[in-house]
DRENTILUM-237337 format. One record per residue (C-alpha): residue in one letter; x negated, y, z. Coordinates in pm, whole numbers, padded with zeros to 5 digits, always signed. Layout:
AXYZ...
REM end
This chain:
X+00000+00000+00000X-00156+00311-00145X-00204+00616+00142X+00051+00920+00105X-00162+01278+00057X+00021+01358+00430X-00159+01055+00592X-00462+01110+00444X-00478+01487+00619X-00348+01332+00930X-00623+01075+00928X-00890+01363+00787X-00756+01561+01097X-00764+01330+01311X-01142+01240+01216X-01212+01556+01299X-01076+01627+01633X-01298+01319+01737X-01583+01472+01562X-01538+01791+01757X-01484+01651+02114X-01809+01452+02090X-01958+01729+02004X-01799+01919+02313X-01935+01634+02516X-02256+01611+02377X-02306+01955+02451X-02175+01994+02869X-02409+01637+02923X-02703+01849+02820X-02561+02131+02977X-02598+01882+03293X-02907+01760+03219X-03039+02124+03215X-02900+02209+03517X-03038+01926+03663X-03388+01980+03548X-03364+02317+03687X-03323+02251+04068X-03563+02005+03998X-03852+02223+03901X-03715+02481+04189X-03751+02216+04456X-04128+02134+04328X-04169+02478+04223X-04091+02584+04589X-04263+02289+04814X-04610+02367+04643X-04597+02743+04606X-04863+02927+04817X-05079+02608+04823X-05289+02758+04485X-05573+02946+04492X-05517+03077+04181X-05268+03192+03922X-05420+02999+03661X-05401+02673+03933X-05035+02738+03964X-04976+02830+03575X-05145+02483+03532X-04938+02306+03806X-04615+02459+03651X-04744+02307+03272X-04753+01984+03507X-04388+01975+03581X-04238+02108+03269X-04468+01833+03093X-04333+01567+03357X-03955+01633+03321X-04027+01661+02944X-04173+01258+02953X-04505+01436+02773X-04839+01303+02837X-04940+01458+03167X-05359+01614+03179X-05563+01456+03362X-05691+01769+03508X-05360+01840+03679X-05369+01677+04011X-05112+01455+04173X-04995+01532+04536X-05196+01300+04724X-05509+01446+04516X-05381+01800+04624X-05337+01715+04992X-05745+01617+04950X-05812+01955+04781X-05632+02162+05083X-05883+01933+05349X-06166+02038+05162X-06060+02377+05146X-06044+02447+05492X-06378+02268+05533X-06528+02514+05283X-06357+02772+05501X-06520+02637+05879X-06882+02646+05653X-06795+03020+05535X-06716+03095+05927X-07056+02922+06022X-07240+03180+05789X-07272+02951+05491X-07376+03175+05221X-07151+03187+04926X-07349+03040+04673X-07423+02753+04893X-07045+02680+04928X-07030+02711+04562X-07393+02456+04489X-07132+02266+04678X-06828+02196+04473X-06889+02325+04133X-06919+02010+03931X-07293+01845+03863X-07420+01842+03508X-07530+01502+03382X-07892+01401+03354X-08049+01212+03146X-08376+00990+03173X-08682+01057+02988X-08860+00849+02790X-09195+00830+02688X-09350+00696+02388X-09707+00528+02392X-09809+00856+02205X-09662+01038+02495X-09379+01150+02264X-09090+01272+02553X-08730+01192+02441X-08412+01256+02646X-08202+00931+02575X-07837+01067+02720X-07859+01374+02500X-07903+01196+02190X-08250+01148+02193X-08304+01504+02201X-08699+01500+02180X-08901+01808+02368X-09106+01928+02177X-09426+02066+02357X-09729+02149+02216X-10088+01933+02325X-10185+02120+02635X-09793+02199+02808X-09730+01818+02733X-10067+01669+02892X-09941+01883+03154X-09659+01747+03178X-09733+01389+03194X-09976+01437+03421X-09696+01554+03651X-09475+01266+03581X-09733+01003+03670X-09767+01157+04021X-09441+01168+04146X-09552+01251+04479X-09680+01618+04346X-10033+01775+04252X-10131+02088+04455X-10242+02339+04221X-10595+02402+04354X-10672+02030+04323X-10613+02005+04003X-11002+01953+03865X-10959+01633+04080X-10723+01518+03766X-10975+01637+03517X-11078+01310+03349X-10676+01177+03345X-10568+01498+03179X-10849+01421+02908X-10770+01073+02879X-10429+01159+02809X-10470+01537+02612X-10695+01275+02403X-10385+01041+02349X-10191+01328+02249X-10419+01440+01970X-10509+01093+01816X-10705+01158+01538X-10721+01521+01554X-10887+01529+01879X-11208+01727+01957X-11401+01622+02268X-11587+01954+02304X-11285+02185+02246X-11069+01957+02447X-11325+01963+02734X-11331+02381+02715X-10939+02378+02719X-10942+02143+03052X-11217+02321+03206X-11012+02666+03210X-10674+02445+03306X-10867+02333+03589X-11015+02631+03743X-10876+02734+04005X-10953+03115+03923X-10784+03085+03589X-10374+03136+03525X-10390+02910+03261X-10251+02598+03440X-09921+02865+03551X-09879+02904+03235X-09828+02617+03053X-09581+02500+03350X-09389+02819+03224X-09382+02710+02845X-09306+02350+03004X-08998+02535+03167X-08899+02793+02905X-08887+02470+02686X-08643+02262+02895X-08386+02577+02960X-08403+02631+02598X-08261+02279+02526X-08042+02243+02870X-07811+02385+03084X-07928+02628+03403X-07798+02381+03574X-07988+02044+03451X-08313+02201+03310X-08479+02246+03669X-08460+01909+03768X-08748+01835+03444X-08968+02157+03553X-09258+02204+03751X-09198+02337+04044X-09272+02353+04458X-09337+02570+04737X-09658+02803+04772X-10025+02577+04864X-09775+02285+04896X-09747+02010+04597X-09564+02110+04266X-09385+01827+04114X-09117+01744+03876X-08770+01658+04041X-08640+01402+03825X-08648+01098+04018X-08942+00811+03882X-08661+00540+03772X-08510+00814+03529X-08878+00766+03381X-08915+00521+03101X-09272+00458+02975X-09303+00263+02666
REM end
């Protein structure tokens, strides 16, 4: 039986009065939803304001939420609460140190976040590589690197004015360095003014040693590979012997 044009509008209309209150539904549920997201983020909003020390901290912790009730991938560098509750403790330690006289930048040595470091290795030529920075090599001309070897096969420091007591290792290895190019008599003039104690020359190639590693590191990683030490009292290099790889 073939539809009459009248029920065809009535089933048309009718179509679309279903159409229209899903729509009307669809649209108070979000509504809802909303609403409820809202006093959610007020409620978390509210029971960690004040605990940032920053705006950027709360701008961050805010991200946190909105990323949260979203279901989007939460950073990692936006704590959880039991994390937070950690960060208040230390807080108020850093606090008791300030109140002891703790100098600022001793508070801040503290906390701020270590740079890695990365072992050196040593070829048989006494080629120095850094192996954690991509074999980065350091580049240091003959006298600065003899120098520096020298340093890293005493751990336990050299005192500057004793240094002619090193004379003949510094020549065995300065002659290492040089292979084939090596001169006995110029090498033995270089040493001699290295050695003496009256001379600045040993000062400064531990400054080209330095200038080199803070041209190729961070202020904060390029100490621990200099020559360094208190006055009349052994200079050595900081970097721990087992971060030392001799081939």
């Amino acid at each position: 039986m073939s539809e009459t044009p009248k029920l065809k509008e009535l089933i048309k209309a009718h179509k679309e009065g279903l159409i229209v209150q899903t729509e009307r539904e669809m649209r108070e549920e979000q509504y809802r939803v909303i609403e409820a997201e809202i006093h959610r983020r007020l409620d978390l909003y509210e029971r960690y304001y004040g605990h940032f020390v920053s705006q950027k901290e709360r701008n961050d912790y805010y991200i946190y939420i909105d990323r949260k009730i979203r279901g989007q991938e939460i950073q990692t560098g936006i704590y959880p609460e039991a994390v937070r509750e950690k960060m208040v403790q230390v807080r108020q330690l850093i606090g008791e140190l300030a109140e002891m006289g703790v100098a600022e930048e001793t508070l801040y040595d503290l906390v701020r976040p270590q740079r890695a470091i990365s072992r050196l290795y040593i070829t048989a030529d006494y080629r120095i590589f850094l192996p954690e920075f991509n074999d980065l090599e350091v580049e240091l001309t003959p006298l600065p690197r003899a120098v520096f070897i020298l340093f890293l096969r005493h751990p336990e420091g050299i005192i500057f004015k004793e240094i002619g007591d090193y004379f003949l290792e510094l020549l065995q290895i300065y002659r290492t360095i040089q292979g084939i190019r090596f001169n006995e008599l110029k090498a033995r003039a270089s040493l001699l003014s290295l050695c003496n104690p009256m001379s600045n020359s040993l000062n400064e190639k531990c400054s080209r040693i330095r200038e080199k590693f803070f041209e190729i590191l961070t202020p904060d990683t390029a100490p621990m590979y200099c020559i360094d030490g208190s006055r009349s009292q052994p200079k050595r290099i900081k970097l721990p012997s087992s971060l030392v790889m001799w081939e």
